[in-house]
C-alpha positions as CSV (number, residue, x, y, z in Angstrom):
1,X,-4.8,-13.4,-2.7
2,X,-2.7,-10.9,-4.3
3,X,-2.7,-7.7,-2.0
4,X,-1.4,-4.4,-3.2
5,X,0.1,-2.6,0.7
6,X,-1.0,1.1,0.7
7,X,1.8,3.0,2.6
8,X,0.0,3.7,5.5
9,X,0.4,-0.1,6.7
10,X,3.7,-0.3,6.7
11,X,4.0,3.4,8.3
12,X,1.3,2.1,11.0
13,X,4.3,-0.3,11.8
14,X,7.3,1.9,11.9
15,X,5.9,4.9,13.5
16,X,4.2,3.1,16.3
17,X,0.9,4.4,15.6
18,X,-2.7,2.9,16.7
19,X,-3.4,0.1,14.4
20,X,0.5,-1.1,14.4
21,X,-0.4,-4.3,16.1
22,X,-2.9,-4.9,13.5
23,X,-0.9,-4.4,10.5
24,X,2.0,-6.5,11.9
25,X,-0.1,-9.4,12.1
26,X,-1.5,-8.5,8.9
27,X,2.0,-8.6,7.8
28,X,3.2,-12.2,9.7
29,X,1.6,-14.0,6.9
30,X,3.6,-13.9,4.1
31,X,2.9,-17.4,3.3
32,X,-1.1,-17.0,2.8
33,X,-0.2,-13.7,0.5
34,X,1.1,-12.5,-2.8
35,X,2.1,-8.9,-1.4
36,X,2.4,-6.1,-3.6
37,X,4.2,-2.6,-3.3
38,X,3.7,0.7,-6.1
39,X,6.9,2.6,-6.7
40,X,5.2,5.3,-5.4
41,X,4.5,4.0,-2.1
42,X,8.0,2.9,-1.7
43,X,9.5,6.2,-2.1
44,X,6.9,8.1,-0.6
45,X,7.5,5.5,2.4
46,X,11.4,7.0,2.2
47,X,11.0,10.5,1.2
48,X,8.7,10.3,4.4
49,X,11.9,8.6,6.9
50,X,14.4,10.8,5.1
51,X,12.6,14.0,6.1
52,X,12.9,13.0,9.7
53,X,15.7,12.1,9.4
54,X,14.8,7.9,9.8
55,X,16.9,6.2,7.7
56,X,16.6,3.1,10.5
57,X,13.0,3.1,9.9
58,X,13.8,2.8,6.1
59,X,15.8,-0.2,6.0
60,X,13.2,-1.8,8.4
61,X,11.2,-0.7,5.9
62,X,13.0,-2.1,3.0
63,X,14.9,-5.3,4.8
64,X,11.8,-6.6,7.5
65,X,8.6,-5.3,5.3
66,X,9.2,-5.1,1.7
67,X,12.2,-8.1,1.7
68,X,10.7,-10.3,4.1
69,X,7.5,-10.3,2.4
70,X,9.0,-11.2,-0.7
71,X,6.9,-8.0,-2.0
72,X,7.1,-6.9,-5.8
73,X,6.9,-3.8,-7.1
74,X,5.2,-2.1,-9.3
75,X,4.9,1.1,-11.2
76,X,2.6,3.1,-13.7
77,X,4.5,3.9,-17.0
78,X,3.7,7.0,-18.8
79,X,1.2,6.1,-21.0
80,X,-1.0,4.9,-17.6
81,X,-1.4,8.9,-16.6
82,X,-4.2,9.4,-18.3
83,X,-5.7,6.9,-16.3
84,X,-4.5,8.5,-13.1
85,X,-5.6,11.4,-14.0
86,X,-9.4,10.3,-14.6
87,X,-9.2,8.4,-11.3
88,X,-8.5,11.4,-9.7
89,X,-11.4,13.3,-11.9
90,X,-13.8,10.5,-10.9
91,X,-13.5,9.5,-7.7
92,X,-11.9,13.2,-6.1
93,X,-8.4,10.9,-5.5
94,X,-5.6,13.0,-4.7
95,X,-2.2,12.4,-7.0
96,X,-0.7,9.2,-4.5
97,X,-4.8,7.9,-3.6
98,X,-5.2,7.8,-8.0
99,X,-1.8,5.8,-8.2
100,X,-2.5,3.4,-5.3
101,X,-5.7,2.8,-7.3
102,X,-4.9,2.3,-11.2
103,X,-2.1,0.3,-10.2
104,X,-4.7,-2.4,-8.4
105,X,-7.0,-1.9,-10.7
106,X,-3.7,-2.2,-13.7
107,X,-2.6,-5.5,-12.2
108,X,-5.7,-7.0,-11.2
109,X,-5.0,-6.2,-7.3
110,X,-7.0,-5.9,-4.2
111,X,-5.8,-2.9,-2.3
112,X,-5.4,-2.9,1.4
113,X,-5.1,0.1,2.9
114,X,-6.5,2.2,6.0
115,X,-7.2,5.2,3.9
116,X,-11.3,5.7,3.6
117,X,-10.9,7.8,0.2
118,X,-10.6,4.6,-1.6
119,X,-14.6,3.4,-0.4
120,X,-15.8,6.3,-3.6
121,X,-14.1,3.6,-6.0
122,X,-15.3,0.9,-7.7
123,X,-12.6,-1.5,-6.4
124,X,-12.9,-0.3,-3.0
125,X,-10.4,-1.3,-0.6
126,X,-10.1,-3.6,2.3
127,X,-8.6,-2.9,5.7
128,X,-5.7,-5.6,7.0
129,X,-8.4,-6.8,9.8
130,X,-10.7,-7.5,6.7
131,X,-8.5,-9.4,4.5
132,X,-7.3,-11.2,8.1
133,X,-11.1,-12.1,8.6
134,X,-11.6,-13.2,5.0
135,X,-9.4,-16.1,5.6
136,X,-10.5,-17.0,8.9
């Protein structure tokens, strides 16, 4: 299954928050995945650390999330923005939600995320305890 991480997973984990347990075992399986990053999400995942001042939480970030699960990135170019910006138009996304979504829908990627916005889109999204249960 190839997964495309919202930023809030990975933020679950480093800021201790609620569902951290649940998106750490999410995230033990790199073996059952294909785990996929934006651009955007990894620098909004740093411009978030940097501005309180956790540049430790970063290189976890970058060395025991993004490395360790072998995740790719990818990006939007400039002639995908008129995409983004009829996501935005026609599902009321917000700038990062309208990424996160033309780059699934772009590379053919289901999007995991805990971020209820994307249930207005035709793709949807799936929470880590649903793509978990899938395979079970």
């Amino acid at each position: 299954m190839n997964l495309l991480i919202d930023s809030n997973v990975p933020l679950e984990i480093i800021l201790n928050q609620e569902r951290a347990g649940e998106a750490r075992e999410f995230l033990s399986h790199p073996e059952r995945y294909n785990f996929f990053i934006s651009d955007f999400s990894l620098h909004s995942v740093g411009l978030f650390l940097f501005y309180r001042k956790q540049m430790t939480g970063f290189r976890f970030f970058l060395n025991d999330i993004v490395g360790r699960m072998g995740m790719q990135v990818k990006a939007l170019g400039l002639d995908d923005m008129e995409s983004l910006i009829k996501a935005s138009e026609n599902f009321n996304l917000d700038f990062d939600d309208a990424y996160q979504y033309v780059v699934a829908e772009k590379y053919g990627l289901t999007l995991v995320s805990f971020d209820s916005d994307f249930d207005r889109t035709p793709r949807g999204r799936k929470t880590t305890t649903e793509v978990l249960a899938d395979e079970g």
